[in-house]
Structure formats: structure tokens, C-alpha cells
C-alpha atoms as an extended CHARMM CRD file, in Angstrom:
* protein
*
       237  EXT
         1         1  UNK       CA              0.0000000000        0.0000000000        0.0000000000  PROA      1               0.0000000000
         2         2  UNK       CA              2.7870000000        2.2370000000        0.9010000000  PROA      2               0.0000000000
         3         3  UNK       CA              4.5120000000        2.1330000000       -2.5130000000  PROA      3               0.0000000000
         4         4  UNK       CA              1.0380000000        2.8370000000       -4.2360000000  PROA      4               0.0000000000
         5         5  UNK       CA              0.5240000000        6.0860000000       -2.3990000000  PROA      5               0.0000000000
         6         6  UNK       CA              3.8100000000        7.2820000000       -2.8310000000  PROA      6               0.0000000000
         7         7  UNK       CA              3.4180000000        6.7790000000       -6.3970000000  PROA      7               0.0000000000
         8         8  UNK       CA              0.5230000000        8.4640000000       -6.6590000000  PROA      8               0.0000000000
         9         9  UNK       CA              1.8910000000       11.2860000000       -4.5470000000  PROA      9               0.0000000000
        10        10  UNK       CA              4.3440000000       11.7240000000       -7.3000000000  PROA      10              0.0000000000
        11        11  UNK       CA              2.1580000000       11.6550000000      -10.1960000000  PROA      11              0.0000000000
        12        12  UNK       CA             -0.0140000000       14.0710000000       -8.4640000000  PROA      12              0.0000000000
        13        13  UNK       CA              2.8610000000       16.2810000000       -8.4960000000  PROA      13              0.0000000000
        14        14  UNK       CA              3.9280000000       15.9270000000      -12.0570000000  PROA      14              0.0000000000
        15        15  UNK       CA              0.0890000000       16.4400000000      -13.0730000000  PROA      15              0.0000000000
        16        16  UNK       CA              0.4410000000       20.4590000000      -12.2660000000  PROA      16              0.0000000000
        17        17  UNK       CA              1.2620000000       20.6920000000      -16.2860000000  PROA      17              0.0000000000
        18        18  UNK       CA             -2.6180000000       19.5130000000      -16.6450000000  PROA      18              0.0000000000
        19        19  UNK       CA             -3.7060000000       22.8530000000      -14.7490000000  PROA      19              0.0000000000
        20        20  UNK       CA             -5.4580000000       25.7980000000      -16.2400000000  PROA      20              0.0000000000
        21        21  UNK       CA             -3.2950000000       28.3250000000      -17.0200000000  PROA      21              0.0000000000
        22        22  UNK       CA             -3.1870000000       31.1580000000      -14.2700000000  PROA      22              0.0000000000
        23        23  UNK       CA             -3.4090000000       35.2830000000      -14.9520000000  PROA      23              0.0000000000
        24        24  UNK       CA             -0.4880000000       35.9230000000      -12.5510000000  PROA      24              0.0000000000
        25        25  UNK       CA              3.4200000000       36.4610000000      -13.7630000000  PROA      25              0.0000000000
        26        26  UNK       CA              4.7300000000       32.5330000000      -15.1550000000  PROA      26              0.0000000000
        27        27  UNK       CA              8.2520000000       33.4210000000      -14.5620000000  PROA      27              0.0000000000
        28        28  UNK       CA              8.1880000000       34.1350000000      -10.7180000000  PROA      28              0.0000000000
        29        29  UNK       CA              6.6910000000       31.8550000000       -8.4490000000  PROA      29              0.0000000000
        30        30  UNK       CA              4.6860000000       33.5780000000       -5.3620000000  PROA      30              0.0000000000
        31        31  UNK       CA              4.9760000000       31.6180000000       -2.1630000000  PROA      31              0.0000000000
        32        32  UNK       CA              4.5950000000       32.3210000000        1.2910000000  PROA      32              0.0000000000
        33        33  UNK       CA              5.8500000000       29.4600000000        4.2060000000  PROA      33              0.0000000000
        34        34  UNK       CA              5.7900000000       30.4530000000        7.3160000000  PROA      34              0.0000000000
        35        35  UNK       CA              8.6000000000       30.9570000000        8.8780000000  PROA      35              0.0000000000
        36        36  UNK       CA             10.9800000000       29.6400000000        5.8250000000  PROA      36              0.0000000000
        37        37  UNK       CA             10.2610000000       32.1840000000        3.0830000000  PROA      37              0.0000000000
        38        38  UNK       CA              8.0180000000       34.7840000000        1.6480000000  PROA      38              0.0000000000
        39        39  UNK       CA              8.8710000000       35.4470000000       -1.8300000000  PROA      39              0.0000000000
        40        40  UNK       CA              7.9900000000       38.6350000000       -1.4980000000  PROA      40              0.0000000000
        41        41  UNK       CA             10.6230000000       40.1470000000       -0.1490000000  PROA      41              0.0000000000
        42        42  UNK       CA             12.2390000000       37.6770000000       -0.5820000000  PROA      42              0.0000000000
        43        43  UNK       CA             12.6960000000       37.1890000000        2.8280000000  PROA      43              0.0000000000
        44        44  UNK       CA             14.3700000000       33.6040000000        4.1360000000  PROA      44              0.0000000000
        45        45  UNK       CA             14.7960000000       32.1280000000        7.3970000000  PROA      45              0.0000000000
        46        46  UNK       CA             16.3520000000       28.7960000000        6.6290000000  PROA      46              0.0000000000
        47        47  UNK       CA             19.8120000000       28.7200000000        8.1820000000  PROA      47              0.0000000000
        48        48  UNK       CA             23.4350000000       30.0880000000        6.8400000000  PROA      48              0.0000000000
        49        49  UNK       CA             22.4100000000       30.1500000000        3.6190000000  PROA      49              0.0000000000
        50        50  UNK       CA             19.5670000000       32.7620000000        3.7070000000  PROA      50              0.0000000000
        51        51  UNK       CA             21.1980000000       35.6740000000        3.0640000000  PROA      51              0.0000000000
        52        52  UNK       CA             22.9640000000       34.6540000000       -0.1820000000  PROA      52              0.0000000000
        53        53  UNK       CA             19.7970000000       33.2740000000       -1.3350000000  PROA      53              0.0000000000
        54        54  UNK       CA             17.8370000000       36.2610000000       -0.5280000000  PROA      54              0.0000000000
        55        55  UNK       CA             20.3410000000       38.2960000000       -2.0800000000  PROA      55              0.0000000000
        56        56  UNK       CA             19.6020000000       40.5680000000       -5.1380000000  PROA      56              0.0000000000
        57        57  UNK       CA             23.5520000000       40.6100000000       -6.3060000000  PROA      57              0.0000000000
        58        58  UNK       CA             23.4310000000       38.0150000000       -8.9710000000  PROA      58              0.0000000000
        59        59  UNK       CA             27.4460000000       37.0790000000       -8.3640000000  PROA      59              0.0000000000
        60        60  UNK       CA             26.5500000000       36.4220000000       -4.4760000000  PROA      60              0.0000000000
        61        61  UNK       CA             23.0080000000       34.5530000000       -5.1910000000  PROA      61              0.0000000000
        62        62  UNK       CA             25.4440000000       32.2280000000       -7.5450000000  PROA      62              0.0000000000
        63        63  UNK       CA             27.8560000000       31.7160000000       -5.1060000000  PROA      63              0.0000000000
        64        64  UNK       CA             26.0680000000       30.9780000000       -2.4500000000  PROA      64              0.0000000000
        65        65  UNK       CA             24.7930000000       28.2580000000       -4.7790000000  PROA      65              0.0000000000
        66        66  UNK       CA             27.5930000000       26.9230000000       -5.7450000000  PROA      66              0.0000000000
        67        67  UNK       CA             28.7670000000       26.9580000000       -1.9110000000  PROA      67              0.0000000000
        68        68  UNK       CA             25.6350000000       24.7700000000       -1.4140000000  PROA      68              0.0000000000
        69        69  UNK       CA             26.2550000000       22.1970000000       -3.9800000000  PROA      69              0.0000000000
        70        70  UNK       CA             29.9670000000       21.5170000000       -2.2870000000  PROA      70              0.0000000000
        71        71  UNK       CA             27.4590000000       20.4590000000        0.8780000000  PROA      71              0.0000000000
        72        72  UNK       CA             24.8710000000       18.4310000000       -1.0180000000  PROA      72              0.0000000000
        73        73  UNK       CA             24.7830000000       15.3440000000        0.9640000000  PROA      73              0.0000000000
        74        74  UNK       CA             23.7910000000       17.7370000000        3.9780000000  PROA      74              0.0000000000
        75        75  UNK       CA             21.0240000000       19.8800000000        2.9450000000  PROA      75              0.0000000000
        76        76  UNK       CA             17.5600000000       20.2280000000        3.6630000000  PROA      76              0.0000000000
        77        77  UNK       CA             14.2610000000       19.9960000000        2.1870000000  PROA      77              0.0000000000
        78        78  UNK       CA             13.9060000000       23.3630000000        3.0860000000  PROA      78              0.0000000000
        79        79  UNK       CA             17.3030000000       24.5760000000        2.0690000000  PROA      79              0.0000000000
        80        80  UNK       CA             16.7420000000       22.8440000000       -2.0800000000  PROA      80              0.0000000000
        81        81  UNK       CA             12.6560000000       24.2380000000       -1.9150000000  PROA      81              0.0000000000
        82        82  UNK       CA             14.1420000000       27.5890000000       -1.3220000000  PROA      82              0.0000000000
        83        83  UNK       CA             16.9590000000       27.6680000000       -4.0070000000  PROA      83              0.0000000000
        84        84  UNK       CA             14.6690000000       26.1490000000       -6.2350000000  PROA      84              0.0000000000
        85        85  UNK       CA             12.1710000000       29.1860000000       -6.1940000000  PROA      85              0.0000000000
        86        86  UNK       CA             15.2350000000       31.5500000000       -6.3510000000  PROA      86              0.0000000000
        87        87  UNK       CA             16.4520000000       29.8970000000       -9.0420000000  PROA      87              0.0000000000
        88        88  UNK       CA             13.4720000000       29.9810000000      -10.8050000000  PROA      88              0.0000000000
        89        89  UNK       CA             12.8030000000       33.8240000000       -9.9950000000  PROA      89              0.0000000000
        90        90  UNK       CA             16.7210000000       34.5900000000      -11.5590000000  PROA      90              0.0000000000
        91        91  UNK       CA             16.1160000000       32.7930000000      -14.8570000000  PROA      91              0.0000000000
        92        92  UNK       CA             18.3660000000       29.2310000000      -14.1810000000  PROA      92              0.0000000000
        93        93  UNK       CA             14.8110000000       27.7200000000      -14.5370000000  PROA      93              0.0000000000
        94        94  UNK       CA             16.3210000000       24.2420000000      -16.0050000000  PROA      94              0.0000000000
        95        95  UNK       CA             18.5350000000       24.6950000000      -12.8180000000  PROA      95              0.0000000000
        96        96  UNK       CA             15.1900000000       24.9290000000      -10.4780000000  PROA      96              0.0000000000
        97        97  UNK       CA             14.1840000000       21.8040000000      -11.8330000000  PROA      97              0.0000000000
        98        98  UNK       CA             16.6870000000       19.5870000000      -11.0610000000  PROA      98              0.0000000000
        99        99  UNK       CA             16.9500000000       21.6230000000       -7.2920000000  PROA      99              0.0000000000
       100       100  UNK       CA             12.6070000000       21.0030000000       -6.8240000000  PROA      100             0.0000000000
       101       101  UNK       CA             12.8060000000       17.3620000000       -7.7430000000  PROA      101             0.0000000000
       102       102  UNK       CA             15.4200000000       16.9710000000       -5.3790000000  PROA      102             0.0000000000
       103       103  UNK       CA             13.7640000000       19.0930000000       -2.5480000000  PROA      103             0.0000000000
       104       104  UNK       CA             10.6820000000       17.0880000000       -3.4900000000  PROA      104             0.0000000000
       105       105  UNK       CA             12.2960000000       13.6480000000       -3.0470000000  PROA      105             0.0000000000
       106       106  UNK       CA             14.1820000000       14.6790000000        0.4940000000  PROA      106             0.0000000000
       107       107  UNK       CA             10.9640000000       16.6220000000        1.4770000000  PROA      107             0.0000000000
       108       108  UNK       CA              9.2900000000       13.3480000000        0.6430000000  PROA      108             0.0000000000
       109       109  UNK       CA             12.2330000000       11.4220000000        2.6020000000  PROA      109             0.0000000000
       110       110  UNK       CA             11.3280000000       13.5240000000        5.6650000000  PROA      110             0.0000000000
       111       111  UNK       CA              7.9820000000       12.6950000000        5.7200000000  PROA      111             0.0000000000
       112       112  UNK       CA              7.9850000000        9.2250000000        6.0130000000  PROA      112             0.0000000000
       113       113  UNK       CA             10.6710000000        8.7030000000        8.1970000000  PROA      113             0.0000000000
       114       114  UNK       CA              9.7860000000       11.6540000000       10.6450000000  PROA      114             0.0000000000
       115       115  UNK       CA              8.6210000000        9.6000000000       14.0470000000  PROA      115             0.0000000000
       116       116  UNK       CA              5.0740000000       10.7700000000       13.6480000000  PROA      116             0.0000000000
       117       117  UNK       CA              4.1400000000        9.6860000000       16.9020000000  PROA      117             0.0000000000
       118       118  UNK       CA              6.4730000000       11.9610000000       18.6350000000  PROA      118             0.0000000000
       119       119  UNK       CA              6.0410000000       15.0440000000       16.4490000000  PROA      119             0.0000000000
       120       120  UNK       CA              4.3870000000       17.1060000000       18.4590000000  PROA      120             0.0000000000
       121       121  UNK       CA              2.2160000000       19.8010000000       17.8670000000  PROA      121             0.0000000000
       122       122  UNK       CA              2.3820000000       23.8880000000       16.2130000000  PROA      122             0.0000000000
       123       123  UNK       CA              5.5170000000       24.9480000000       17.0980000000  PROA      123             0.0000000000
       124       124  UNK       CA              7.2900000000       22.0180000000       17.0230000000  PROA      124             0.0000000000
       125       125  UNK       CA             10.5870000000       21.7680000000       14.2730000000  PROA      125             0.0000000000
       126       126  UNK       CA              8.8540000000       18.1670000000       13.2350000000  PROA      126             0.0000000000
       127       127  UNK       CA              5.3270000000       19.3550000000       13.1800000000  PROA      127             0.0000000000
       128       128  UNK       CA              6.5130000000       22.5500000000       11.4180000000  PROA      128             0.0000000000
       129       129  UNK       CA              8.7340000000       20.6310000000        9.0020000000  PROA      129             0.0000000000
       130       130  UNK       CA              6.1990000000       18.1750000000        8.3590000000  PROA      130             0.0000000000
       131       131  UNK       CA              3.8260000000       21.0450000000        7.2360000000  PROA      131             0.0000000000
       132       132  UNK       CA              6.2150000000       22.7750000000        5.3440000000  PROA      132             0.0000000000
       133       133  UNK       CA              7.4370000000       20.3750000000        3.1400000000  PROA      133             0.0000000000
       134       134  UNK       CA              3.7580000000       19.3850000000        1.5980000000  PROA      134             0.0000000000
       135       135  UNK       CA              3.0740000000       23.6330000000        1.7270000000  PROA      135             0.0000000000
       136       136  UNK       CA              6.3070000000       24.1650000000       -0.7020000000  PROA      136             0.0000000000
       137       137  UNK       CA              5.6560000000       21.2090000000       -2.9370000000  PROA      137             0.0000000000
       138       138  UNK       CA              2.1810000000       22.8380000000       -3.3090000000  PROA      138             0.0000000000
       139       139  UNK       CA              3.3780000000       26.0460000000       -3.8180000000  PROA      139             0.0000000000
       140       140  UNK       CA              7.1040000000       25.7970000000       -6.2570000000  PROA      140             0.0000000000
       141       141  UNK       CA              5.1480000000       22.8170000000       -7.9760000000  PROA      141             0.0000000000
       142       142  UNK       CA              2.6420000000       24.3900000000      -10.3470000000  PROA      142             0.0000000000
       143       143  UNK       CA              5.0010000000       26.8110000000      -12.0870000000  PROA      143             0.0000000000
       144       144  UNK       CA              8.4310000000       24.7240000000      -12.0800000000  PROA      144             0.0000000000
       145       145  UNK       CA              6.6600000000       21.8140000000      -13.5160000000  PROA      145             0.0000000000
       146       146  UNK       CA              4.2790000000       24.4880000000      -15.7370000000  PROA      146             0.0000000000
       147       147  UNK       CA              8.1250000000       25.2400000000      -17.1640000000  PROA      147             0.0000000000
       148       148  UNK       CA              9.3300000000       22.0100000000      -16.7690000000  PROA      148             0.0000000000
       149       149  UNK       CA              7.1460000000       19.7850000000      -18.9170000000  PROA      149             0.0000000000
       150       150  UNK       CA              7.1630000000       22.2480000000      -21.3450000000  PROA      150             0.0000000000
       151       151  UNK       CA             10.6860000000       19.8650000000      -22.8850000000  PROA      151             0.0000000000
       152       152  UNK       CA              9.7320000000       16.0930000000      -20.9950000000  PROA      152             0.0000000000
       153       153  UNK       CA             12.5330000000       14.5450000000      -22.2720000000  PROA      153             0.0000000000
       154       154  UNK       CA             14.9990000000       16.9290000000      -20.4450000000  PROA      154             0.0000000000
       155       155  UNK       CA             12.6940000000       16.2300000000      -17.2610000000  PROA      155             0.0000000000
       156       156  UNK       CA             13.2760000000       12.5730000000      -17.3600000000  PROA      156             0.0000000000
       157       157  UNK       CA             16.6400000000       13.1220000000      -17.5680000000  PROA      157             0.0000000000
       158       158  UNK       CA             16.3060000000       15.1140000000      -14.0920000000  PROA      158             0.0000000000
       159       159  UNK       CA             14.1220000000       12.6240000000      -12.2540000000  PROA      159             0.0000000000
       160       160  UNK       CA             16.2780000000        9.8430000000      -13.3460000000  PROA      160             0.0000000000
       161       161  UNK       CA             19.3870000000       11.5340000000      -11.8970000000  PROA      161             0.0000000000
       162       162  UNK       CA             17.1310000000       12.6080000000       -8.7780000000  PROA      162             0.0000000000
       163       163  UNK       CA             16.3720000000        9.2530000000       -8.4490000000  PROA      163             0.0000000000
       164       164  UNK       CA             19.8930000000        7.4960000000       -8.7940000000  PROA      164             0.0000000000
       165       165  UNK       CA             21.4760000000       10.0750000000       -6.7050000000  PROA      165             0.0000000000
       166       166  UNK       CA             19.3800000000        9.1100000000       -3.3830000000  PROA      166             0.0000000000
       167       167  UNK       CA             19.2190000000        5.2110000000       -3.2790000000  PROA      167             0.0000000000
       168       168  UNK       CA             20.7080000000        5.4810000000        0.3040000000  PROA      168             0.0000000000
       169       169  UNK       CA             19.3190000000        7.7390000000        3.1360000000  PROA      169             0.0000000000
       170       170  UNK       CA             21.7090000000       10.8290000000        4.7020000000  PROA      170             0.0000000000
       171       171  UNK       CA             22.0040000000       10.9640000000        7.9290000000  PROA      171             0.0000000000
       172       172  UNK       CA             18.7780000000       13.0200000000        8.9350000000  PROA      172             0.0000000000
       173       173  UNK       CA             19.1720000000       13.0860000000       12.4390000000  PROA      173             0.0000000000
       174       174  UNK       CA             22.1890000000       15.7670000000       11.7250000000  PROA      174             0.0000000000
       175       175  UNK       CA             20.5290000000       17.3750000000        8.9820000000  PROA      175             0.0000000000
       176       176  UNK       CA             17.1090000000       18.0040000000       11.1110000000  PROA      176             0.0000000000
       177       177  UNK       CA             18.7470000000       18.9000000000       14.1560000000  PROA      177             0.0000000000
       178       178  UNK       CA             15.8820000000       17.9590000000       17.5380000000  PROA      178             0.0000000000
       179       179  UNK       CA             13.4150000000       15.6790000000       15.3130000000  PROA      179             0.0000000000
       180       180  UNK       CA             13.1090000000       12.0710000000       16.2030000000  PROA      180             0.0000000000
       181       181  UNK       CA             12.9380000000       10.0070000000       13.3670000000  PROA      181             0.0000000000
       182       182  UNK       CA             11.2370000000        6.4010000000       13.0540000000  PROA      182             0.0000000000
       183       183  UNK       CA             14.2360000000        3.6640000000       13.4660000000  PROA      183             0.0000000000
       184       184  UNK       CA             17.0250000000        2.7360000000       11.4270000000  PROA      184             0.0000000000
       185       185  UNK       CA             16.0400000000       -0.7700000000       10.0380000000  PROA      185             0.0000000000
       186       186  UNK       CA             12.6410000000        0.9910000000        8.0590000000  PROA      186             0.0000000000
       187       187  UNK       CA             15.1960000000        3.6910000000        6.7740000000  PROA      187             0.0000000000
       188       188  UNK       CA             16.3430000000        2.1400000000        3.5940000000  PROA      188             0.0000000000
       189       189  UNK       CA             12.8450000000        0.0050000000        2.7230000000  PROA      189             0.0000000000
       190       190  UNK       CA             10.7860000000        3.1570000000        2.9580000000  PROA      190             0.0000000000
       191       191  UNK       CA             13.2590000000        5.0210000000        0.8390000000  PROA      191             0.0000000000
       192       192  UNK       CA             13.4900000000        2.2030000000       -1.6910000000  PROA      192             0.0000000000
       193       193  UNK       CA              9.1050000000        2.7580000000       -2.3570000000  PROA      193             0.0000000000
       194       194  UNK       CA              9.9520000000        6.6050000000       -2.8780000000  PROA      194             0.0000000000
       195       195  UNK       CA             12.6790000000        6.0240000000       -5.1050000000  PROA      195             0.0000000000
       196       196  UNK       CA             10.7570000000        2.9910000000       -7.2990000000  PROA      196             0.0000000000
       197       197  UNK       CA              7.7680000000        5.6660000000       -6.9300000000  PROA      197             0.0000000000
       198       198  UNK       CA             10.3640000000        8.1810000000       -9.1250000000  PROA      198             0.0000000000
       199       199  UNK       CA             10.7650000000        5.5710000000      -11.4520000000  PROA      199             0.0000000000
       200       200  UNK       CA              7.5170000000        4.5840000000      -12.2350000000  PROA      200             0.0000000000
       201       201  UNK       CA              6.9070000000        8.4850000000      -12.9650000000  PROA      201             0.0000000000
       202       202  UNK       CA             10.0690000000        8.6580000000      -14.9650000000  PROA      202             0.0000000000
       203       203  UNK       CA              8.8760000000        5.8100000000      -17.1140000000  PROA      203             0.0000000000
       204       204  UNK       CA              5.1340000000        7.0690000000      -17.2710000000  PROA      204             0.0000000000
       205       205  UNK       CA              6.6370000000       10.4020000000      -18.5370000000  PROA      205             0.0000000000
       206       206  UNK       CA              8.5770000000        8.5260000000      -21.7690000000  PROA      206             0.0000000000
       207       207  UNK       CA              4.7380000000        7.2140000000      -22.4590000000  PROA      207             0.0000000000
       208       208  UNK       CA              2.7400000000       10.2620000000      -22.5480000000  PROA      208             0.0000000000
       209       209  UNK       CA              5.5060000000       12.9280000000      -24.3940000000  PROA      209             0.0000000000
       210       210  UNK       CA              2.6080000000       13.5760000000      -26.7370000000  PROA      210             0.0000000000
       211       211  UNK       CA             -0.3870000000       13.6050000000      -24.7960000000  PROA      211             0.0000000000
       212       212  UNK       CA              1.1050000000       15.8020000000      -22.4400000000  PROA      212             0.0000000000
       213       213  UNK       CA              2.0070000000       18.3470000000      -25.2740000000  PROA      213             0.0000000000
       214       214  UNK       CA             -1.7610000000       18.0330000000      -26.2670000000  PROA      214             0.0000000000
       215       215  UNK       CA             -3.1960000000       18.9210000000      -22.9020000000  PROA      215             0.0000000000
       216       216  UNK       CA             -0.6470000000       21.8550000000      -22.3830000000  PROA      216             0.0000000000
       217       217  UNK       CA             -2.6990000000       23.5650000000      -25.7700000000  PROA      217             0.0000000000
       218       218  UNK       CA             -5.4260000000       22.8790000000      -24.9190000000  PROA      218             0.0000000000
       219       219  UNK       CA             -5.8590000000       24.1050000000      -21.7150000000  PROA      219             0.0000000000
       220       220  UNK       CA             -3.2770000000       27.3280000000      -22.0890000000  PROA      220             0.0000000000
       221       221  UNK       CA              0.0290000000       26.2050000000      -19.8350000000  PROA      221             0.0000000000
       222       222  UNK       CA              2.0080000000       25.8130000000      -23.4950000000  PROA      222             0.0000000000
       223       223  UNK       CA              0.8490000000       29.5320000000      -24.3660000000  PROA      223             0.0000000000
       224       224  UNK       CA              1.4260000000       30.4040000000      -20.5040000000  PROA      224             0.0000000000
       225       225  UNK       CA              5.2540000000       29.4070000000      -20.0030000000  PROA      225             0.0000000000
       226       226  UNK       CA              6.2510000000       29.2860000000      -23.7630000000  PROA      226             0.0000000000
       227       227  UNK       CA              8.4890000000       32.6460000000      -23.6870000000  PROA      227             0.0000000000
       228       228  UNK       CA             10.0180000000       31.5950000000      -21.0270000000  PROA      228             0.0000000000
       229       229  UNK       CA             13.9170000000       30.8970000000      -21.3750000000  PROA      229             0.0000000000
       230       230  UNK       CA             16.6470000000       29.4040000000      -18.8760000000  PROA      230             0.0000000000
       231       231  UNK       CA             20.0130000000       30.8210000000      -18.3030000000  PROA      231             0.0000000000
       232       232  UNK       CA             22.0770000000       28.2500000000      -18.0670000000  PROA      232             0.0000000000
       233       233  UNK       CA             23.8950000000       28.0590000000      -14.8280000000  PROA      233             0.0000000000
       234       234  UNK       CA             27.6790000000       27.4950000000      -14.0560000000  PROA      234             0.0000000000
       235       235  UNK       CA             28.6910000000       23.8900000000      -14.0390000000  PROA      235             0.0000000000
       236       236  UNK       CA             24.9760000000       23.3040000000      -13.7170000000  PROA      236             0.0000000000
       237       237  UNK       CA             21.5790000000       23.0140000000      -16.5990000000  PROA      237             0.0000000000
């Protein structure tokens, strides 16, 4: 049962290219998560890396990026969700893709293995957590996939590297510093029904190339992100 919803969790996700097209700007994503970022500022609260992120100089926005990548292993959810979205905003859009899916599998990661039982309540860092990584995948999702699956063979390309690149589990209990987690020996079984849950979204993706360019036509997300462009970023998409 566990590896059907997870699947479907993911397909959910990729679906956003099947929404209406919206009226507001397609090249800047508005998001507000409490206390992690509000776009429109931006302001971010996320750890060392907020004030690079938040930054308007393009050289220190890239660097702090780069700086990031050299500690891969040991980010958060909340850490990729936020560079994603910044990303995004500063044009490195095929860039934001490949930093969402990750945030999306790790946010995903966190979710099932988070000790649910012991989470506690508003206020919490679990129960906050918890919230905020459904609350970013609902709110980065629309317009990086809207971009995204605009070119699906590209986005294979991303989820398959997504999904090779976490077949094993970080340690989380130094990444989320104060939230119990369930015990080692479901770690890597859990993890294995996310990552086969990429998969079978990878390989429904190769299917539906053309029906998915059909449905962007028709209902407006292939006019809506069509002018966008991505900048391609250094040693990066």
C-alpha cells in the first residue's frame, strides 16, 4: 500500500502541467511558508544560507549556490525548496528543476521517516517541518513543472538523476537537528518505495511525451510558459 501512495503522490505532483493556465506572472513563483520564506521580499529564514539566497547581487546569489552544492549530501528539504524558487525567480529555470525534484524527493524522505508519533504539535521543528514540506511542494510545484514539462525529455533526464542520486538515506538526524525520526532498520525500505515511486513516474513520462504536449494547448500552460527561457547556470543546466 505504501509504494502505491507514494506513487501516486508523485504523479499528483507531475500532473500540475494539466492545470489551467493562471493570470499571474509565469516566470516568478509567489509563495509564502511560514517561517521559511516569503517570496515577497524575498525574505528567508532557513539557516546560513539565507542571506545569499535572498540576495539581489546576482554574483553572491550564484555563489552561495555553488557553496551549497559543495554540501549536497547535507542539505535540507527546506534549504533545495528555497533555491529552487530563487532559481526559478533569476532565470536558471532548467537549474530549479533539477533543485525542486530533489527538494521534493528529500521533502518526501522527511515525511515518512519523521517519528510521527512523537512530532508534536504547532511549534514544534517536526510538526513545522512536516507542514512545510507538503506547503512548498504545493506552492514551487505548479510553475516549475508548468516550465518544466514544457521539454519532458529533459525532465526525465532530471528525475532519473534525482532518483539514482538518493538510493541510500543521509544521515537526517544531523541534517534536522531535535526531530526524532522512526528507526534505522525501516530507513532504507521506505526510501526504496519513494525512489521505485520516481521511477515509475520517470517511465510514465517517456509514455505520454505527446499527450502531455496536447493537454498543455489545450488548456493554455504551453501559451502560458512558452516565452520563457533558462540561463544556463555554471557547471549546472
Amino acid at each position: 500500500m505504501k509504494t502505491i501512495v507514494v506513487t501516486l503522490v508523485a504523479l499528483a505532483c507531475a500532473l500540475a502541467f494539466a492545470q489551467e493556465a493562471r493570470a499571474d506572472d509565469p516566470g516568478r513563483i509567489d509563495a509564502y511558508v511560514s517561517p521559511y520564506y516569503d517570496s515577497s521580499g524575498p525574505i528567508i529564514r532557513i539557516g546560513e544560507y539565507s542571506s545569499g539566497l535572498a540576495s539581489k547581487n546576482r554574483q553572491v546569489f550564484v555563489a552561495t549556490i555553488l557553496r551549497m552544492k559543495k554540501s549536497w549530501g547535507r542539505l535540507s528539504f527546506l534549504e533545495r525548496y528555497v533555491a529552487a524558487a530563487r532559481l526559478y525567480d533569476l532565470g536558471f529555470r532548467n537549474e530549479a528543476t533539477y533543485w525542486f525534484y530533489s527538494a521534493q524527493y528529500t521533502g518526501r524522505q522527511f515525511g515518512s521517516l519523521v517519528d510521527q508519533k512523537s512530532m508534536g504539535g504547532m511549534g514544534s521543528p517536526a510538526f513545522e517541518l512536516y507542514h512545510a514540506q507538503g506547503a512548498f511542494l504545493e506552492l514551487v510545484g505548479p510553475d516549475v513543472n508548468g516550465y518544466a514539462f514544457g521539454d519532458v525529455g529533459a525532465l526525465v533526464k532530471i528525475i532519473r538523476r534525482v532518483q539514482s542520486e538518493n538510493r541510500t538515506v543521509p544521515d537526517l538526524r544531523a541534517i534536522y537537528s531535535g526531530v526524532a525520526f522512526i528507526g534505522n532498520a525501516q530507513w532504507q525500505h521506505r526510501n526504496a518505495e519513494i525512489n521505485a515511486g520516481l521511477g515509475t513516474l520517470a517511465a510514465s513520462l517517456d509514455k505520454q511525451g505527446p499527450e502531455i504536449a496536447r493537454e498543455r494547448v489545450e488548456n493554455g500552460t504551453q501559451t502560458r510558459f512558452a516565452q520563457l527561457t533558462s540561463t544556463p547556470f555554471p557547471g549546472g543546466y
